[in-house]
C-alpha positions as a Markdown table, in Angstrom:
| # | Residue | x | y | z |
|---|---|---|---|---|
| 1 | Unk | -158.1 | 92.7 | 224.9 |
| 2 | Unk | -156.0 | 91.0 | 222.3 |
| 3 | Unk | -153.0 | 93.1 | 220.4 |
| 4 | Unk | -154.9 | 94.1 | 218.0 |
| 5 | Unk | -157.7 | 95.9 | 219.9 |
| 6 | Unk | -154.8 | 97.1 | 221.8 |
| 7 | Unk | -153.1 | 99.0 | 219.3 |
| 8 | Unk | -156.2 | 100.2 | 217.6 |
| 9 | Unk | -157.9 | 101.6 | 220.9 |
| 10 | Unk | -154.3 | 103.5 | 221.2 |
| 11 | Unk | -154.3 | 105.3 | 218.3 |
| 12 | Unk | -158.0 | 106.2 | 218.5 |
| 13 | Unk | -157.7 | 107.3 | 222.2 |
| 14 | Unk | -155.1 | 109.6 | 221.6 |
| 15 | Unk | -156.3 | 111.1 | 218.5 |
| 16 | Unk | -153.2 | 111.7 | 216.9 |
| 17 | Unk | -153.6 | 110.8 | 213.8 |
| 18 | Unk | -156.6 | 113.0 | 211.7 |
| 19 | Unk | -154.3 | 113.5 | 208.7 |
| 20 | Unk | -157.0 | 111.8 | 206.2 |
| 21 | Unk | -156.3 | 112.7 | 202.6 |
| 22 | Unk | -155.6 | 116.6 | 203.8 |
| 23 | Unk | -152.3 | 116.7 | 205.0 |
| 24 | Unk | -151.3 | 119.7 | 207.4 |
| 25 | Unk | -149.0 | 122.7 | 206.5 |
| 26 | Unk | -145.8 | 122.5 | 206.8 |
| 27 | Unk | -145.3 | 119.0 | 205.2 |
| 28 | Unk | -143.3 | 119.1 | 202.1 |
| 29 | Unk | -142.0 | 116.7 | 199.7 |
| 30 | Unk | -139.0 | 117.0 | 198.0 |
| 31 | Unk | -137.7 | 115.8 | 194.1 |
| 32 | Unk | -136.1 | 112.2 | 194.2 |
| 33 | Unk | -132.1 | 112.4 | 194.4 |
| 34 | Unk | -131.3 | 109.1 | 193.8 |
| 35 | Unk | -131.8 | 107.1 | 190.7 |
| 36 | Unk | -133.6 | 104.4 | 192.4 |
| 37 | Unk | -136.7 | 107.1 | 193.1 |
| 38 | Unk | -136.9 | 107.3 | 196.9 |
| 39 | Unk | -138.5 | 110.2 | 198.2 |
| 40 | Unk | -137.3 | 111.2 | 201.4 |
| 41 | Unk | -136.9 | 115.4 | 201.9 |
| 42 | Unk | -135.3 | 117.5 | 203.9 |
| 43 | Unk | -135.0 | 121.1 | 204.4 |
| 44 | Unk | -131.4 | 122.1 | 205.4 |
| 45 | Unk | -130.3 | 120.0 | 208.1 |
| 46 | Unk | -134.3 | 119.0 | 208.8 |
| 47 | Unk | -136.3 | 116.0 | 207.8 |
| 48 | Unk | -140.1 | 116.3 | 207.5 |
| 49 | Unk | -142.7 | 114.0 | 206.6 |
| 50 | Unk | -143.7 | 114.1 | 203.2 |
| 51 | Unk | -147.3 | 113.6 | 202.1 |
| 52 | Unk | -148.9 | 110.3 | 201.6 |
| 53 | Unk | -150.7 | 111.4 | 198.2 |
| 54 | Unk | -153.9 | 109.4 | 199.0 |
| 55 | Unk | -156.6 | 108.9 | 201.8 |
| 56 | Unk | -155.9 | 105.9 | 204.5 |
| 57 | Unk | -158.7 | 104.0 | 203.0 |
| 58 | Unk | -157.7 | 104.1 | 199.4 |
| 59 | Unk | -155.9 | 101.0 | 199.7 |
| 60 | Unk | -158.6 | 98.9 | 201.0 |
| 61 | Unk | -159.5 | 95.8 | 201.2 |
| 62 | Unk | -155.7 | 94.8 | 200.4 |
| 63 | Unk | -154.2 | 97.6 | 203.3 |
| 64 | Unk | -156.5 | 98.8 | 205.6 |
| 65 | Unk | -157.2 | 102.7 | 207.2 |
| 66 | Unk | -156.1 | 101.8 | 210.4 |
| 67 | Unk | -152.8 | 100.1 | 209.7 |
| 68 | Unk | -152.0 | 103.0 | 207.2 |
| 69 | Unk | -152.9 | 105.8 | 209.9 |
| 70 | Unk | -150.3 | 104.1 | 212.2 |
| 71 | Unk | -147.7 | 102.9 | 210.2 |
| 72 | Unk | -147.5 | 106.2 | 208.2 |
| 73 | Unk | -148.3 | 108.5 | 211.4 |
| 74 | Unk | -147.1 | 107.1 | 214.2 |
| 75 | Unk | -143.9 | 104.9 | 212.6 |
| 76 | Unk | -142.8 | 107.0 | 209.9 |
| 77 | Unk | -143.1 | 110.4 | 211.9 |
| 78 | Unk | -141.4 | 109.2 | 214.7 |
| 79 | Unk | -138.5 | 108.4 | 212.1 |
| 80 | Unk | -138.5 | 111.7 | 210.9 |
| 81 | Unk | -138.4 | 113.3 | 214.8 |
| 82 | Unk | -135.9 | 110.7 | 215.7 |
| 83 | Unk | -133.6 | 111.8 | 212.7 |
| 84 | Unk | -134.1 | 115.5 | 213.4 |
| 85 | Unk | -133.0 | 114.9 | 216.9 |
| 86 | Unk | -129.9 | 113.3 | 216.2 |
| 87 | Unk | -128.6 | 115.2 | 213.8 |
| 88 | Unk | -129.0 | 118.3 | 215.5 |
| 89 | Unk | -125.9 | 120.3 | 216.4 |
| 90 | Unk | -124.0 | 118.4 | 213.5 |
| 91 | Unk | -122.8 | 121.4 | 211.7 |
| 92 | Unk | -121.2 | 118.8 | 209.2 |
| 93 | Unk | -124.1 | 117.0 | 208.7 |
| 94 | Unk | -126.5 | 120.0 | 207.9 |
| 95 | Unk | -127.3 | 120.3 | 204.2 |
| 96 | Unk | -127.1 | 116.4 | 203.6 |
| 97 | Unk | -130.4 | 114.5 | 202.5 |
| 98 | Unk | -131.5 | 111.1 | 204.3 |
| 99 | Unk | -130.1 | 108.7 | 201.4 |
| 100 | Unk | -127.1 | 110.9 | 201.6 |
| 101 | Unk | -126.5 | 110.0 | 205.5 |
| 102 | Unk | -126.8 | 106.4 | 204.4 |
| 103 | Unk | -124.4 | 106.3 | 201.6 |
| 104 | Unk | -122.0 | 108.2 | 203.9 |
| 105 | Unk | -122.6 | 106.6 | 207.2 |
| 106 | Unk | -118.8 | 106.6 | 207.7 |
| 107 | Unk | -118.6 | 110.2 | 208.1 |
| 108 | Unk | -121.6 | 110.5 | 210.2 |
| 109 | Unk | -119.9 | 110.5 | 214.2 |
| 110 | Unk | -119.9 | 107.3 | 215.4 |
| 111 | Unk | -122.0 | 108.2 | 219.0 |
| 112 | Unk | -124.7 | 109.1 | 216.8 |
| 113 | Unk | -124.0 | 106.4 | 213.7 |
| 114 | Unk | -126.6 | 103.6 | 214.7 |
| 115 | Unk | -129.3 | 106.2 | 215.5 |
| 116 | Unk | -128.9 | 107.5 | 211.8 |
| 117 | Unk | -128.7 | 104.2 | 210.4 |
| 118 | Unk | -131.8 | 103.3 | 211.9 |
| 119 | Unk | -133.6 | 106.6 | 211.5 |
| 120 | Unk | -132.6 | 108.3 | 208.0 |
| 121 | Unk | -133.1 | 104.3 | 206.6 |
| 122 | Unk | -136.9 | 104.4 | 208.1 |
| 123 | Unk | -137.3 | 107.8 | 206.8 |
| 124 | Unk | -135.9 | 106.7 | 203.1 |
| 125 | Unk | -137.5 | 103.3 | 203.3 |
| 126 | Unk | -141.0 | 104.6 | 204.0 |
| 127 | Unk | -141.0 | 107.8 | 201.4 |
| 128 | Unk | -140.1 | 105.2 | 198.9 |
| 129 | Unk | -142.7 | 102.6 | 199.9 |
| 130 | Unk | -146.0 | 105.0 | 200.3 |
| 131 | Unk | -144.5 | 106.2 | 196.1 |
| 132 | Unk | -145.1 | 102.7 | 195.1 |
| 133 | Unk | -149.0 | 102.4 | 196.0 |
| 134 | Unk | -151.7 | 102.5 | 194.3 |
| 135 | Unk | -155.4 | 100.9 | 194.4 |
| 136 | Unk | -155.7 | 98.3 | 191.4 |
| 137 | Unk | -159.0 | 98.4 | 190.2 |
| 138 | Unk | -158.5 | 95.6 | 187.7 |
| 139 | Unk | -159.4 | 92.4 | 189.8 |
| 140 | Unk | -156.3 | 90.8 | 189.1 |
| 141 | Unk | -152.9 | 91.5 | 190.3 |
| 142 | Unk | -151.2 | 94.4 | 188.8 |
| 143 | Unk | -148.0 | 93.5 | 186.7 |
| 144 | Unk | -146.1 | 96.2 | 184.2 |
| 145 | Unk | -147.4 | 97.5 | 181.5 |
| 146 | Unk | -147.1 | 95.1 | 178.4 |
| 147 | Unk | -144.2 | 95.7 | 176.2 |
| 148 | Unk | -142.4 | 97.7 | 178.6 |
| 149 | Unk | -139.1 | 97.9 | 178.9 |
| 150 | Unk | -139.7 | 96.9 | 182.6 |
| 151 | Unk | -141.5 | 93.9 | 181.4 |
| 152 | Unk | -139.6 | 92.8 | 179.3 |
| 153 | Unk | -136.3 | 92.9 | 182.0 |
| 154 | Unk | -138.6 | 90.7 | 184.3 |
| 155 | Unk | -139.0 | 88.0 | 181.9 |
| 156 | Unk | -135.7 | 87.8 | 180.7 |
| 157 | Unk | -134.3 | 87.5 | 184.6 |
| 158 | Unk | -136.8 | 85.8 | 186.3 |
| 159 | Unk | -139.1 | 84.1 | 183.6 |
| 160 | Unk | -142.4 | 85.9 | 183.7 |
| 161 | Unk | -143.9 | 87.9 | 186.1 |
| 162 | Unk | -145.7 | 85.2 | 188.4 |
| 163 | Unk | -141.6 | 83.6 | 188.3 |
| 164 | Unk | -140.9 | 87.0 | 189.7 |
| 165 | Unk | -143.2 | 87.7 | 192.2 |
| 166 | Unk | -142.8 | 84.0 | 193.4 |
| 167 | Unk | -139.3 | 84.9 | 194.1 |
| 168 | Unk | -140.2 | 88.3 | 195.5 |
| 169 | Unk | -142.8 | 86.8 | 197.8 |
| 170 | Unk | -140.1 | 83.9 | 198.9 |
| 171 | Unk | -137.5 | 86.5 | 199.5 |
| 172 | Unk | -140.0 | 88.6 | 201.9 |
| 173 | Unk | -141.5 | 86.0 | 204.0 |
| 174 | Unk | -138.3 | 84.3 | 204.3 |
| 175 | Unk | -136.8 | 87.9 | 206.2 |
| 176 | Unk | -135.9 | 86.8 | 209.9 |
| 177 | Unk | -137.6 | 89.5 | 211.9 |
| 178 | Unk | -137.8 | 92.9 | 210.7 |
| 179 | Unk | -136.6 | 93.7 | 207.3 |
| 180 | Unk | -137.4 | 94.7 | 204.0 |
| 181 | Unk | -137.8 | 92.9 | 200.4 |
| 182 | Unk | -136.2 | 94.8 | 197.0 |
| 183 | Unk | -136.3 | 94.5 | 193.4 |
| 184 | Unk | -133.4 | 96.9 | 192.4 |
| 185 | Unk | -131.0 | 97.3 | 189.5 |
| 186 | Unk | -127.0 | 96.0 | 190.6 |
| 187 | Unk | -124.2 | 98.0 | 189.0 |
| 188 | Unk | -124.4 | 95.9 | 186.0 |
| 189 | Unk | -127.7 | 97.1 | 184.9 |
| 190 | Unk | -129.2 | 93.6 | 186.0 |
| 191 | Unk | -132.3 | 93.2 | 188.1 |
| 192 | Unk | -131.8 | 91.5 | 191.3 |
| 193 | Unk | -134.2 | 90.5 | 194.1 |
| 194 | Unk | -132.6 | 91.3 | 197.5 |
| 195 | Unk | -133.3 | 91.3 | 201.3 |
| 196 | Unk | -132.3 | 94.2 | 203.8 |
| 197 | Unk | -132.2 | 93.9 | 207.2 |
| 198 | Unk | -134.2 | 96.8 | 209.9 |
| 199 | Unk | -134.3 | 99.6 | 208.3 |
| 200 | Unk | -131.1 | 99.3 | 206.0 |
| 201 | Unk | -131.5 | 100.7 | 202.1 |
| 202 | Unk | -130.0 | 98.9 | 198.9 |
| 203 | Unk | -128.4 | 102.1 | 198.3 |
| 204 | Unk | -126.1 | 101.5 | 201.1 |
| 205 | Unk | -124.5 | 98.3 | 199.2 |
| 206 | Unk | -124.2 | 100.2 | 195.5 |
| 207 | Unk | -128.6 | 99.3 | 194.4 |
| 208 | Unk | -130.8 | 101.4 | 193.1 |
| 209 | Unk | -134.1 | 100.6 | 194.7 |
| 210 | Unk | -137.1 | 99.9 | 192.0 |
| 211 | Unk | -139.8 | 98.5 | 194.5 |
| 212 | Unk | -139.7 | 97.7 | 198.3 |
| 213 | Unk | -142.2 | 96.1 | 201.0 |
| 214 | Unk | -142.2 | 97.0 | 204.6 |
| 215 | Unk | -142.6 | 93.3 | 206.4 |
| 216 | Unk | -141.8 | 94.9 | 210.0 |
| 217 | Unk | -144.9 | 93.2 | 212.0 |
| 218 | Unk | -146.1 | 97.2 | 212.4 |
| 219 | Unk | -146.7 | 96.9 | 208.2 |
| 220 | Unk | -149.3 | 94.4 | 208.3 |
| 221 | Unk | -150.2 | 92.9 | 211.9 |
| 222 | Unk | -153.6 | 94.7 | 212.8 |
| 223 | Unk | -155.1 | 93.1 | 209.2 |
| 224 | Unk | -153.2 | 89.9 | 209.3 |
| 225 | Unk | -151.8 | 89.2 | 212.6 |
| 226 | Unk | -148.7 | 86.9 | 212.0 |
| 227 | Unk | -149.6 | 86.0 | 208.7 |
| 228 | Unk | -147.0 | 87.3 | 206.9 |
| 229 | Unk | -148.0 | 85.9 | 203.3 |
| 230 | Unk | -150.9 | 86.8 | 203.4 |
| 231 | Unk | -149.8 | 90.7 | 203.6 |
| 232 | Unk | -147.1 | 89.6 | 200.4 |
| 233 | Unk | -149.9 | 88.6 | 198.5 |
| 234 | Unk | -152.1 | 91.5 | 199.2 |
| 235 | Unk | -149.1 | 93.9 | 198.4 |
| 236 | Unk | -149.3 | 92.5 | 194.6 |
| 237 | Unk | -152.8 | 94.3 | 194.0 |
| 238 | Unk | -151.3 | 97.5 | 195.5 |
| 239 | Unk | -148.3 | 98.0 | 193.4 |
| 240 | Unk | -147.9 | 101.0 | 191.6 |
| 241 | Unk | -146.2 | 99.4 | 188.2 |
| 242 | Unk | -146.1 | 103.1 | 186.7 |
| 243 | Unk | -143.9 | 104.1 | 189.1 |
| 244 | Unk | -141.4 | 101.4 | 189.2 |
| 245 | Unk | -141.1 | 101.4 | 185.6 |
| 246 | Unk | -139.9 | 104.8 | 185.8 |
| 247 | Unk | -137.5 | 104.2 | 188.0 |
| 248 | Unk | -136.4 | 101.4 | 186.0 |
| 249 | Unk | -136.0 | 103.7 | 183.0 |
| 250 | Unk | -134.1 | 106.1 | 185.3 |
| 251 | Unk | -132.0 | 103.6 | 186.3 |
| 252 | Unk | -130.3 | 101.9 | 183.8 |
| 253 | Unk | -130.4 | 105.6 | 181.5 |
């Protein structure tokens, strides 16, 4: 059995995940509190698993059911539970949202620094990412909206929008390992493309996030295998333009 029939006939045997598009009680989301639009909630001092917004399938062809049932629950709940269990006890700590912990990692206790690095930037990073997906039903790649102010930012920094996503697509194959790829909006207002390694956040270097893709091998390997382009490419038909134009907006109000 190869690594892919592997970690399909895992998930399937245990039976874990039977979210579909009817998520179970008790998962909440909660409203954005950063500019950027990530997504990640807690209630007091515990992090839950917000909804996904959309069936497995709806992503298909470009991301599959099975890669979605795992990566959101199997990877991004067992951020969530990781999170909750380190933070537990930390009386200073209660109250303080995931992008919080990361823009304040200094005062998190150092024993426990790494695991909330690690675990409130999965949490962030993935809330954020399943906001910025929709099914394109176009047959082309989706882009912003004409005339946009979102638009018209991309063409003035990078060209055009096949300049940009060029550059995007560059700057996420080229991550070493596990990592993520960003368009974000730098202190100055300009747009940036930018690279973060694990499961660090731009937030964490003074960005506010606009779009992010997940090119850890869990985000893509079952469809592509090591074919990392491949996933880049398919990720362009699944964007959620609406979205990051608001956050653009939000941004650089």
């Amino acid at each position: 059995m190869n690594r892919r029939e592997l970690l399909r006939s895992a998930v399937l045997a245990t039976g874990a995940v039977t979210l579909g598009s009817a998520l179970p009680g008790g998962i909440i989301s909660a409203a954005p509190v950063q500019a950027g639009g990530a997504t990640a909630s807690s209630t007091g001092a515990t992090y839950v698993l917000p909804p996904l917004g959309y069936a497995f399938d709806a992503l298909e062809p470009y991301i599959d059911k099975a890669t979605m049932e795992i990566h959101y629950g199997k990877h991004h709940a067992a951020y969530v539970a990781a999170l909750n269990k380190a933070v537990a006890g930390q009386a200073a700590l209660k109250g303080k949202s995931a992008e919080e912990l990361l823009v304040g990692l200094d005062q998190v206790p150092e024993e426990i620094r790494t695991t909330v690095r690690n675990n409130a930037g999965g949490h962030v990073n993935h809330s954020f990412f399943w906001k910025s997906l929709k099914k394109n039903d176009s047959g082309s790649a989706a882009a912003p909206a004409a005339g946009s102010a979102l638009a018209k930012a991309i063409a003035d920094t990078f060209g055009d929008h096949a300049k940009f996503y060029e550059a995007f697509d560059k700057a996420a194959t080229g991550v070493f390992g596990s990592g993520w790829a960003w368009l974000v909006v730098k202190a100055d207002k300009a747009l940036a493309i930018v690279s973060t390694p694990n499961q660090d956040n731009p937030i964490m270097n003074g960005h506010k996030p606009l779009l992010g893709l997940d090119v850890w091998e869990h985000a893509y390997y079952l469809k592509h295998q090591n074919k990392r382009k491949d996933y880049v490419d398919a990720f362009a038909n699944v964007i959620d333009w609406d979205a990051v134009d608001k956050r653009y907006e939000l941004a650089v109000s």
